[in-house]
VOGU-3710 file (C-alpha; in Angstrom, 3 decimals, decimal comma):
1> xxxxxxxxxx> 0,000/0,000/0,000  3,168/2,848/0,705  4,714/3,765/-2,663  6,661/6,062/-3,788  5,658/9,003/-5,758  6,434/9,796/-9,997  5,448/13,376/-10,685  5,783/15,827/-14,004  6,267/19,352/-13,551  6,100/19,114/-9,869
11> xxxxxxxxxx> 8,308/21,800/-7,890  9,563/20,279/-4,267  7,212/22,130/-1,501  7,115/21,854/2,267  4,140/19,699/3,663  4,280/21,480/7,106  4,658/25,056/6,071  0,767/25,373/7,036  -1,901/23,158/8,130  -4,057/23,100/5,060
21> xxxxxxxxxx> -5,389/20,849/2,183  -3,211/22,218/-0,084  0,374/21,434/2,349  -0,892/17,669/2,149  -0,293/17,006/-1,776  1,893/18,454/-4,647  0,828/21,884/-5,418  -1,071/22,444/-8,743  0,790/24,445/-11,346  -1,260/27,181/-13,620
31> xxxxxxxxxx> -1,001/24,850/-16,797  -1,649/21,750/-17,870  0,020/18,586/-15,965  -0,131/14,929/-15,418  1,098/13,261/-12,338  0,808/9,366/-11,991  0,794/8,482/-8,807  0,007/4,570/-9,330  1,531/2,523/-10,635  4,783/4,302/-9,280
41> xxxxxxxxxx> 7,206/2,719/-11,932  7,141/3,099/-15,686  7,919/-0,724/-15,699  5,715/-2,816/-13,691  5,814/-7,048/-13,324  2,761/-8,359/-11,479  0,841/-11,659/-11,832  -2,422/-10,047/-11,163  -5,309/-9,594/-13,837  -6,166/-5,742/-12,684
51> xxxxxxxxxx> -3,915/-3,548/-11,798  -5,020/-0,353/-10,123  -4,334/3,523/-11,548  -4,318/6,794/-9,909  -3,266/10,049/-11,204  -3,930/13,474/-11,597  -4,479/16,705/-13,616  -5,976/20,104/-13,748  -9,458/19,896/-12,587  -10,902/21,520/-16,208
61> xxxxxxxxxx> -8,855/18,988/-18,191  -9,934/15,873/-19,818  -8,457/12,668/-19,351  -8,156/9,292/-21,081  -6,833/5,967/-20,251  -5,741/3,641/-23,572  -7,650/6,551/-25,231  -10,973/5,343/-22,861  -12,070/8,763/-21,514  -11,900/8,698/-17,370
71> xxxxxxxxxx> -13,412/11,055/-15,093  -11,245/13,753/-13,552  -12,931/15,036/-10,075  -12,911/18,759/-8,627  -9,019/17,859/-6,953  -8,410/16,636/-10,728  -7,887/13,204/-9,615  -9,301/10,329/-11,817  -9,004/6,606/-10,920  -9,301/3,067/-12,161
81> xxxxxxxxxx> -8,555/-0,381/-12,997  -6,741/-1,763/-16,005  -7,959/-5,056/-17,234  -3,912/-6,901/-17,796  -3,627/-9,565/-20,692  -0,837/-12,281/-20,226  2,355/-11,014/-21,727  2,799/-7,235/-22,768  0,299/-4,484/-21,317  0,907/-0,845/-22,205
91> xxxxxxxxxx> -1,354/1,609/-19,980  -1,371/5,045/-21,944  -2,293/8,146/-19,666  -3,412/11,468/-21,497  -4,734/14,508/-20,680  -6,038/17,576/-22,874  -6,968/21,228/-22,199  -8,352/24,021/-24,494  -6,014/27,080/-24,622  -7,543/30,087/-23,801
101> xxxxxxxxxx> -8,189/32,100/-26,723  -6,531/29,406/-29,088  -9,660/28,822/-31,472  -10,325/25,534/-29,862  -6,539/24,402/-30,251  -5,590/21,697/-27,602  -2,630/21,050/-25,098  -2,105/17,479/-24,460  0,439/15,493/-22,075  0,856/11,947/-22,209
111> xxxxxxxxxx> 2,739/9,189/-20,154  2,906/5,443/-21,084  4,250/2,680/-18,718  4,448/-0,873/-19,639  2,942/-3,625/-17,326  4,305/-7,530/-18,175  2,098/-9,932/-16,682  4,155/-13,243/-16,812  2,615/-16,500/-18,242  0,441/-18,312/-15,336
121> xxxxxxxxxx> 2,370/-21,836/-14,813  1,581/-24,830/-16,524  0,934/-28,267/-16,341  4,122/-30,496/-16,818  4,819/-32,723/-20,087  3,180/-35,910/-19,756  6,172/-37,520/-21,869  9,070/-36,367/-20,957  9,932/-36,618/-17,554  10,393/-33,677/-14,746
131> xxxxxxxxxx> 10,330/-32,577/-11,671  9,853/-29,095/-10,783  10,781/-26,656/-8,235  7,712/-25,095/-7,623  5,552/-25,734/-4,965  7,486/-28,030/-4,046  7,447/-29,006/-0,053  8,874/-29,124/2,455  9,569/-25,413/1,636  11,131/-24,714/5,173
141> xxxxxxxxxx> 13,663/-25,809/7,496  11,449/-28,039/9,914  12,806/-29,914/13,072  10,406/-33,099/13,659  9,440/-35,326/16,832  8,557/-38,684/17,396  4,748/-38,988/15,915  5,258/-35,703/13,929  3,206/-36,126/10,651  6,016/-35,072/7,575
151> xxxxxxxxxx> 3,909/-33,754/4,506  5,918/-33,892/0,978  4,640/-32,422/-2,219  6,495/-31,867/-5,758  4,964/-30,507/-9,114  5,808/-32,749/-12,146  5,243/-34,935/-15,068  1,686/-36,232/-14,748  0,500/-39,786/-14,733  3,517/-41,679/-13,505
161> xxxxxxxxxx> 4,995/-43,620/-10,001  6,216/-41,056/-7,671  7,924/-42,056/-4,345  10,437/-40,126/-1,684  13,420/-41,060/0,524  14,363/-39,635/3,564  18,250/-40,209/3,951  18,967/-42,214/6,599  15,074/-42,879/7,671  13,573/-45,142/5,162
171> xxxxxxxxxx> 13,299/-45,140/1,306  10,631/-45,984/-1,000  7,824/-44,139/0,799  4,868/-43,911/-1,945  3,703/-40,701/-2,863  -0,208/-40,329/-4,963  -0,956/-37,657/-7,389  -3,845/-35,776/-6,522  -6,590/-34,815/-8,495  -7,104/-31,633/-10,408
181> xxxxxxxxxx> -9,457/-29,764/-8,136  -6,957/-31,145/-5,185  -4,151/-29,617/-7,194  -5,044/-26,125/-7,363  -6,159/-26,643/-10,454  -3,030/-28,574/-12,045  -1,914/-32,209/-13,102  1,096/-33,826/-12,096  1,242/-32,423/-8,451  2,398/-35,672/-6,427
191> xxxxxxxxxx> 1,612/-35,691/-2,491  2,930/-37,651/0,767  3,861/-38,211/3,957  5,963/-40,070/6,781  4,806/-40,633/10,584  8,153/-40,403/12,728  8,881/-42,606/14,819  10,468/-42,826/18,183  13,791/-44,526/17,067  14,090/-42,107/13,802
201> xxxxxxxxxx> 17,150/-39,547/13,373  18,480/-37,672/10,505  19,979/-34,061/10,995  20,187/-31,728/8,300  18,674/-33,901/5,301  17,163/-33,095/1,787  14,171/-35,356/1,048  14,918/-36,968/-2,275  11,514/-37,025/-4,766  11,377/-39,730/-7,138
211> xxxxxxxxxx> 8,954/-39,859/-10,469  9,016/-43,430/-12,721  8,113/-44,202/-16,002  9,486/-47,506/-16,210  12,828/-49,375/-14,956  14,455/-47,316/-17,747  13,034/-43,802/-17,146  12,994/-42,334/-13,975  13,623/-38,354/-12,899  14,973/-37,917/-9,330
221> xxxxxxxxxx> 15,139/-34,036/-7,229  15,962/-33,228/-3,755  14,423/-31,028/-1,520  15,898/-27,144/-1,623  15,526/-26,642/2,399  16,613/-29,202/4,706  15,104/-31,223/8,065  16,134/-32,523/10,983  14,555/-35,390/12,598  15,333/-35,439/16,382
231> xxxxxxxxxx> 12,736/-37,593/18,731  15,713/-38,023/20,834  16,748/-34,252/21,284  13,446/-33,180/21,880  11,086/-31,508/23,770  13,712/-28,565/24,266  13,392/-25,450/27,026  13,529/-22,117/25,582  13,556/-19,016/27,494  11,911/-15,629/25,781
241> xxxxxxxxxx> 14,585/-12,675/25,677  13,904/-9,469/23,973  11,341/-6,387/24,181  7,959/-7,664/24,007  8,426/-11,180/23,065  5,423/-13,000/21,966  3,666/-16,385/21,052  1,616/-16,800/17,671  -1,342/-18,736/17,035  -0,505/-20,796/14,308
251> xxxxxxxxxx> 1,575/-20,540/11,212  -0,365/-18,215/9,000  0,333/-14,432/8,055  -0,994/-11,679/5,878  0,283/-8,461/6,122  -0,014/-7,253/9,728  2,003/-10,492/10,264  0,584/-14,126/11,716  -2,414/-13,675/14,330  -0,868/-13,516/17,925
261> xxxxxxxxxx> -1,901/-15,503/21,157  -0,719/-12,852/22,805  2,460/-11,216/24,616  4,641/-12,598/27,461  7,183/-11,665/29,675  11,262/-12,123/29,217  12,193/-14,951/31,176  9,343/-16,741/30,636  9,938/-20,429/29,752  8,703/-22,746/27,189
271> xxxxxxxxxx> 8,651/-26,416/25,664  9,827/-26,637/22,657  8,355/-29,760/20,209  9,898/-28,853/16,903  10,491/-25,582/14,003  9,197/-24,793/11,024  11,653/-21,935/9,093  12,391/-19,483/11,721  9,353/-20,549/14,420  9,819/-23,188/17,305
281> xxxxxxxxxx> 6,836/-24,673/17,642  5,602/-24,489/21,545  3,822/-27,297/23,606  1,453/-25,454/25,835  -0,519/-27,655/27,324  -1,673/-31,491/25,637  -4,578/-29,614/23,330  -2,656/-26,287/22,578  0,717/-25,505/20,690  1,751/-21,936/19,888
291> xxxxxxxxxx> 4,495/-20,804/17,678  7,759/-18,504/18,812  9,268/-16,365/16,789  13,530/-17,658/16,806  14,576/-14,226/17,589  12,542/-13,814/20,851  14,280/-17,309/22,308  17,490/-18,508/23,625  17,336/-22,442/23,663  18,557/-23,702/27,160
301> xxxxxxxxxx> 20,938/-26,792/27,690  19,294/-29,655/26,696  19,339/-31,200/30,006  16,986/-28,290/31,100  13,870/-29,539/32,877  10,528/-28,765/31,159  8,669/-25,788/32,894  5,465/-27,061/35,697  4,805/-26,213/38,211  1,889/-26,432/41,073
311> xxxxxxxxxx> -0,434/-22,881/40,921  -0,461/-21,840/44,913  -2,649/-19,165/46,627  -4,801/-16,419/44,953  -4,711/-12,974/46,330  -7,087/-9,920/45,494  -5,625/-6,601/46,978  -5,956/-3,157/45,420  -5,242/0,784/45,384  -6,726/4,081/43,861
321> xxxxxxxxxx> -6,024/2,782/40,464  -5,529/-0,956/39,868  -7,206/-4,433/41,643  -4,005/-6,292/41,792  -5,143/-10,619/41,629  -1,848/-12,748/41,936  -0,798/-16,055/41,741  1,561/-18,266/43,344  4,075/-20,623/41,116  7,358/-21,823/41,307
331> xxxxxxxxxx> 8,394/-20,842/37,657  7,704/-18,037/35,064  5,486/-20,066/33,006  3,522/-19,032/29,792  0,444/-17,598/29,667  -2,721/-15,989/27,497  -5,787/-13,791/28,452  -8,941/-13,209/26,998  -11,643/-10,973/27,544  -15,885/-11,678/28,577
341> xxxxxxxxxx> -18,100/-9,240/28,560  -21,506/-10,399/29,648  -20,387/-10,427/32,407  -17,460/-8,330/32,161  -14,331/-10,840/33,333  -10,999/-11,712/32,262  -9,960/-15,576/31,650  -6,015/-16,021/31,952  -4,802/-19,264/31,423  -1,428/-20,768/32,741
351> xxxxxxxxxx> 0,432/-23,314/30,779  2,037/-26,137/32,908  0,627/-25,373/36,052  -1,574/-27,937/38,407  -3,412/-26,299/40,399  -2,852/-26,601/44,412  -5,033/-23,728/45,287  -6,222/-24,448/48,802  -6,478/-20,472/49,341  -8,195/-17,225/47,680
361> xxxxxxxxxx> -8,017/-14,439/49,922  -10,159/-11,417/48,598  -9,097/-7,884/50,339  -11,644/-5,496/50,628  -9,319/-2,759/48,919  -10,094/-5,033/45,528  -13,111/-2,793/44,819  -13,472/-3,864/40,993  -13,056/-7,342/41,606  -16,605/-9,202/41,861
371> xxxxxxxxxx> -15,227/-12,749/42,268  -11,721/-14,870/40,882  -12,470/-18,797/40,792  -10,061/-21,178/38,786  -10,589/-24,197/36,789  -8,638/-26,949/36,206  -8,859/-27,196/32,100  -6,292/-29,962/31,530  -3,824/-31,626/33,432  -1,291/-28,939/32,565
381> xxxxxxxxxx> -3,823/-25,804/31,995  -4,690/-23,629/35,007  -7,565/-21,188/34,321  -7,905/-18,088/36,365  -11,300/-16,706/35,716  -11,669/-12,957/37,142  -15,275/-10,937/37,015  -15,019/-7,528/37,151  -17,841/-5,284/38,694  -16,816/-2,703/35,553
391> xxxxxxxxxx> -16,627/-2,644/32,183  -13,124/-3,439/30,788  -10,256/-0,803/30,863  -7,698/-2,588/30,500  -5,074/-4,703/32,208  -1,153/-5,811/32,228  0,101/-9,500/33,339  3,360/-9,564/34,276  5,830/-11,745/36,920  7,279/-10,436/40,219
401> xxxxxxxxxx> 9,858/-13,630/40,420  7,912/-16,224/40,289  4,280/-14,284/41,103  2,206/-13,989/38,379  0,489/-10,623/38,682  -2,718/-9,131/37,323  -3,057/-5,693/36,860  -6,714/-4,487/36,393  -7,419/-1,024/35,685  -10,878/0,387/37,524
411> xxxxxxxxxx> -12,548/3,206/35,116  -11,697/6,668/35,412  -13,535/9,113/37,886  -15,482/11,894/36,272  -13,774/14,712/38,322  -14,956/17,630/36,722  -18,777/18,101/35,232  -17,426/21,140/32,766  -15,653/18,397/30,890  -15,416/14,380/31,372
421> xxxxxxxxxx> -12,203/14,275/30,048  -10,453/16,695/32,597  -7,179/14,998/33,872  -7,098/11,746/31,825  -4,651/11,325/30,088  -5,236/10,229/26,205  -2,748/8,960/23,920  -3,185/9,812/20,037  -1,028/8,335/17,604  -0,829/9,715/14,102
431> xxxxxxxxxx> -0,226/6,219/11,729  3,021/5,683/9,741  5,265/9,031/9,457  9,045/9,970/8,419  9,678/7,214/5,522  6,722/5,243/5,989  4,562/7,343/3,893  1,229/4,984/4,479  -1,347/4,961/1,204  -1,313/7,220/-1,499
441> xxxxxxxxxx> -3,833/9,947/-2,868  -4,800/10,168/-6,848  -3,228/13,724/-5,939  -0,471/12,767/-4,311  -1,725/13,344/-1,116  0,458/11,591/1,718  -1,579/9,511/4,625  1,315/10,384/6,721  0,533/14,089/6,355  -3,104/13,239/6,937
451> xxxxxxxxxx> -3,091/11,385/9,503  -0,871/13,987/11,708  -2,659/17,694/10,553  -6,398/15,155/12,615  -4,048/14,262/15,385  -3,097/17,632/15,830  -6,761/19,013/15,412  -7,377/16,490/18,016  -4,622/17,130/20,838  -5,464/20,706/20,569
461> xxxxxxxxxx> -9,371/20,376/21,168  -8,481/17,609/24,176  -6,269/20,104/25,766  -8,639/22,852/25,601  -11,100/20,337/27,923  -8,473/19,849/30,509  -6,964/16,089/28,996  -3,432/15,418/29,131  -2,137/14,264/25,633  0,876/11,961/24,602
471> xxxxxxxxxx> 1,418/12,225/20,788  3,275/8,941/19,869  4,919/11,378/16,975  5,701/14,288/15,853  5,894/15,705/12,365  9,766/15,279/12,447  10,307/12,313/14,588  8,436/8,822/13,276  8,911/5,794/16,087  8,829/1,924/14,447
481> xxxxxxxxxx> 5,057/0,764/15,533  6,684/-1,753/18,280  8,366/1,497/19,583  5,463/3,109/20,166  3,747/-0,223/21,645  6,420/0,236/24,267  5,907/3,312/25,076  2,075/2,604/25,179  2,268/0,196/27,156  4,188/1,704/30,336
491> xxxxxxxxxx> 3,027/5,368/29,637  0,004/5,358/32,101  -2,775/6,423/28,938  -6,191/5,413/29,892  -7,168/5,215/26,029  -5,601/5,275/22,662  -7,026/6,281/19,285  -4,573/5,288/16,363  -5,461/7,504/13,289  -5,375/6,610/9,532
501> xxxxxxxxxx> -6,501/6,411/6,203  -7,665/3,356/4,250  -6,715/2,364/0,499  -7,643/-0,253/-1,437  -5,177/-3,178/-2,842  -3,518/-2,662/-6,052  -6,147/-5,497/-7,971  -8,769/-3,285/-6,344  -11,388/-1,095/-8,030  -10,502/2,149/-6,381
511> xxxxxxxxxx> -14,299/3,246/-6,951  -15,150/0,185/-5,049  -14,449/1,086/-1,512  -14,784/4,187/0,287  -16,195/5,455/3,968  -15,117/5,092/7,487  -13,865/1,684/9,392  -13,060/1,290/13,271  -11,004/-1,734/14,298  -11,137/-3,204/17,538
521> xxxxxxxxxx> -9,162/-6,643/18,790  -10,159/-7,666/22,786  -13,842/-7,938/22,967  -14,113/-5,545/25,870  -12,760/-2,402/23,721  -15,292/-3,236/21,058  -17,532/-0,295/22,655  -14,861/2,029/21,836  -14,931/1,383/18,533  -18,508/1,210/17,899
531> xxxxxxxxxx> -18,639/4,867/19,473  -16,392/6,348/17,239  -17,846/4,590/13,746  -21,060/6,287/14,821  -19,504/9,464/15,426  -17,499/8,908/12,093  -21,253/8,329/10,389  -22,450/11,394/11,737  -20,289/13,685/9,512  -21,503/11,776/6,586
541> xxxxxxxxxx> -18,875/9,626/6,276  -19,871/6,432/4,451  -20,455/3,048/6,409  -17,143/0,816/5,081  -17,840/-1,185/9,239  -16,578/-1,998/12,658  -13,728/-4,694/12,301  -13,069/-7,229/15,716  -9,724/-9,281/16,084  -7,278/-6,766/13,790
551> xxxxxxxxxx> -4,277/-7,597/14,571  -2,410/-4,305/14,085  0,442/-4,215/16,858  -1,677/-1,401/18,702  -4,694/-2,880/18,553  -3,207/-6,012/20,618  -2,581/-3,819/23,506  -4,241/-4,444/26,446  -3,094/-1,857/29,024  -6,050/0,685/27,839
561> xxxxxxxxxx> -8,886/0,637/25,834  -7,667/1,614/22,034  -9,067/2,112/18,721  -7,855/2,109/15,108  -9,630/5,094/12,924  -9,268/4,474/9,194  -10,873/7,730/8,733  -11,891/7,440/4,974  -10,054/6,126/1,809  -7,243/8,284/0,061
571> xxxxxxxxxx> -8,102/5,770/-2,351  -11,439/6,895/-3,754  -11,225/10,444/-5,127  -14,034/11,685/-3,260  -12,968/10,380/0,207  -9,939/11,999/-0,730  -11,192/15,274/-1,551  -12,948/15,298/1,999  -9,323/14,340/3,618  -7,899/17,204/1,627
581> xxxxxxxxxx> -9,927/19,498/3,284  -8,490/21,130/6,503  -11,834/21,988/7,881  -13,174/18,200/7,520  -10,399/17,088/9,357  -10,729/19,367/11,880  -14,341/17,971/11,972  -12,935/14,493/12,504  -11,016/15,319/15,370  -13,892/17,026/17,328
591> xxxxxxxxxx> -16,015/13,749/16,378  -13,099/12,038/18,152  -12,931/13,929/20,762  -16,662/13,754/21,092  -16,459/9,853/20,994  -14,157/9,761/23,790  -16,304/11,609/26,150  -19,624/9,565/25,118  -17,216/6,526/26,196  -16,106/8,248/29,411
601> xxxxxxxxxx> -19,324/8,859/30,381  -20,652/5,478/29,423  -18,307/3,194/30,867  -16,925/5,339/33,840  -17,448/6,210/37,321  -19,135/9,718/38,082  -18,173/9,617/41,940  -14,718/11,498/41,764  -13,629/8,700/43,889  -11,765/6,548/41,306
611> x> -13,441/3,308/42,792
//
């Protein structure tokens, strides 16, 4: 979605010099122009069948694509989608305006780029024999345990034998081709698999793929990645270093990255069963597995015990701000929360621990707390189950030694009846900045630019009601997303709105999608988000909908309620005109603002007493 820019006749300009629609894209020179903003190169190699076009011109001009004539809107942006034929594609942008005074005489600009779209792949030669690269598996380094399933696949010649060896396993193992439909659509793609067994080991191997005509004509190929399989070197203990280390679900990803169980603590410690590429694969209790990321573990000797341990005493104590629930244990095991809201609770489960918890001693200073029981799930999952006498706003688990410690936030106290928001303290991040430019205008508008001229608009209107604001950026200064999770996460904010624009993909039709989303991941913050897509509405935004589970980075925090504002979509040419506008943005920020103080007011307390 972030590209770079290609303009014609475009002078350099300074985005900040004011806060207005016209600082946000290129400015528009007196004559004729043409700026393509989409595709960004002049040569472009894609796979797809539509490929996406944005550009601009002056607003009087008109504008053809492949000599098809296009709309230009009032910004002189006009949009579409190029239908892309197999081989060669030429995509012809031009743009005419009448001289003044000229008799009807015509300037004209054009700009052609060339998209290839290579050929789709093919079916393999019946005849002559081969075995191909592609989709070939395994496609990853993998490390394997006893009664670990092996799955083998190679593309080739249809119609024939097909077997595979596994050096130093066993040899000969059959392999069957699978059907068309089963094939994605393709002959000749030959499937498998092994069952390993408890007296198996090869280290470092290349599965060898054999396809057979006959005794005389055979085709062999070995795997590109290599396996190791290790019954006897496994499970392995693994203890999780680095700044917010973390455990995913499973093993697939789109472009936020693979769906995540959920955060932990350094010095946490895990089983480890096996890897696939650059994941261990985690045992967490005998129905769940998880997957860590290589870089957040350091593998201990492999003489280290596996991590159990007996869950001890429960103990509900709390102070003006948090209801503190802990737990006793005799090691830093792994863990995973999720959210209830009817009735509002908090489920934490503990990984490896039995439970031996004889004792729950509720303190009267635990205000929010209604009740914490625990239930045994299996013989190695402990289940803390915590109602709450309040809706959600948000909580930390972390380890003091070996305590486990739950951090639950009570609401906010309404101090002040001039203004709800008086003395909270509200974090607003403006999305992507510095390089990461986010999506793209038809005009060249930058989201970046966007995104900070609302969260300015916004800071200024909550510090005029009394709020305390912490901008996770500036216009100069642009902090990785996990930096500002960080920082999030230990700043104190009692909520969070992210702010962006949306943008379709590049197959998209760009006239397809337009309007305001909200995105939401733990269930309790959903109210948050349905708050501000109303409020969003209200301005006559159009209805694009409320999103659960994202798994942007911010979304996933759980230390505050949080929202992610895609506020319209740079995208379609009249969203964009709307963005481009200082005094719409300005409007989105006080609809914001106003969301946040229909949720304080909601979901608060109004006694001033912060309990």
């Amino acid at each position: 979605m972030i590209r770079p820019l290609i303009f014609l006749l475009v002078p350099a300009l300074n985005l900040f010099a004011q806060n207005t629609g016209e600082q946000v894209r290129p400015p528009m020179p007196d004559t004729l122009f043409l700026r393509v903003q989409i595709p960004a190169q002049d040569t472009v190699r894609t796979p797809l069948s539509h490929l996406r076009f944005a550009a601009c011109t002056r607003p009087e001009a008109s504008a053809f694509v492949n000599d098809v004539p296009t709309k230009v809107y009032a910004s002189g942006a006009f949009v579409g989608r190029a239908d892309l034929n197999v081989g060669v594609n030429k995509l012809r942008f031009t743009v005419k305006l009448n001289r003044e005074n000229s008799g009807g005489a015509m300037d004209s600009l054009s700009k052609e780029l060339v998209i290839i779209r290579p050929e789709p792949m093919k079916n393999s030669p019946h005849d002559t024999l081969v075995i191909e690269e592609a989709l070939m598996k395994p496609s990853q380094e993998m490390w394997l345990g006893a009664g670990d399933e092996l799955q083998v696949q190679f593309k080739g010649s249809p119609g024939w034998e097909a077997y595979f060896d596994i050096p130093r396993v066993e040899s000969g193992i059959p392999m069957h081709e699978l059907s068309q439909k089963e094939g994605q659509g393709f002959l000749g793609i030959y499937a498998g698999s092994y069952r390993v067994k408890p007296t198996d080991y090869a280290q470092d191997v290349q599965i060898v793929f054999h396809l057979k005509k006959s005794f005389w004509s055979s085709e062999k190929a070995v795997s590109k990645t290599r396996i190791s399989i290790i019954p006897k070197d496994l499970p392995r203990v693994a203890e999780l270093i680095g700044d917010r280390p973390y455990l995913n679900a499973g093993l697939g990803t789109d472009r936020l990255g693979a769906s995540k169980l959920g955060f932990l603590q350094p010095g946490v410690r895990v089983e480890v069963t096996g890897k696939t590429g650059s994941l261990y694969r985690v045992r967490l209790s005998e129905v769940m597995e998880a997957w860590l990321p290589e870089e957040y573990a350091k593998l201990l000797p492999p003489s280290t015990e596996v991590p159990r341990s007996l869950a001890g005493a429960i103990t509900e104590t709390g102070n003006g701000t948090y209801d503190l629930i802990t737990l006793a244990l005799s090691d830093k095991l792994a863990y995973s929360s999720e959210q209830s809201v009817d009735p509002p609770a908090l489920a934490v489960d503990i990984y490896g621990a039995t439970s031996n918890t004889n004792w729950i001693l509720h303190n009267q200073s635990a205000k929010g707390i209604e009740r914490v029981t625990w239930t045994q799930v299996a013989s190695d999952q402990y289940r803390m189950l915590i109602t709450l006498r309040h809706p959600h706003w948000g909580y930390d688990i972390d380890y003091v030694g070996s305590l486990l410690r739950i951090r639950m936030r009570r609401p906010p106290a309404i101090a002040s009846d001039d203004s709800v928001l008086r003395g909270m303290l509200i974090a607003v991040d403006a999305g992507h900045g510095g390089d990461s430019k986010g999506a793209v205008g038809a005009t060249g508008a930058l989201e970046r630019d966007i995104n900070i001229f609302i969260a300015r608009h916004l800071e200024d209107i909550l510090r005029a009601q009394g709020a305390k604001v912490l901008m996770t950026r500036s216009e100069e200064d642009a902090p990785s997303t996990s930096d500002r999770a960080e920082l999030l996460s230990h700043s104190g904010a009692q909520v969070l709105v992210s702010i962006h624009c949306n943008s379709t993909g590049d197959a998209a039709d760009p006239l397809g999608a337009r309007g305001v989303s909200t995105y939401y991941r733990p269930i309790g913050f959903k109210p948050l988000a349905d708050i501000m897509f109303d409020k969003m509405v209200d301005i006559g935004l159009k209805q694009f909908g409320v999103v659960g589970s994202f798994n942007f980075l911010l979304n996933s925090l759980t230390q505050m309620p949080n929202v992610l504002v895609e506020t319209a979509f740079l995208s379609h040419p009249e969203d964009e005109m709307l963005l481009l506008d200082d005094g719409f943005r300005e409007k989105i920020a006080k609809q914001l603002a106003s969301g946040l103080e229909e949720y304080v007011k909601n979901f608060s307390n109004s006694s001033g007493s912060g309990e």
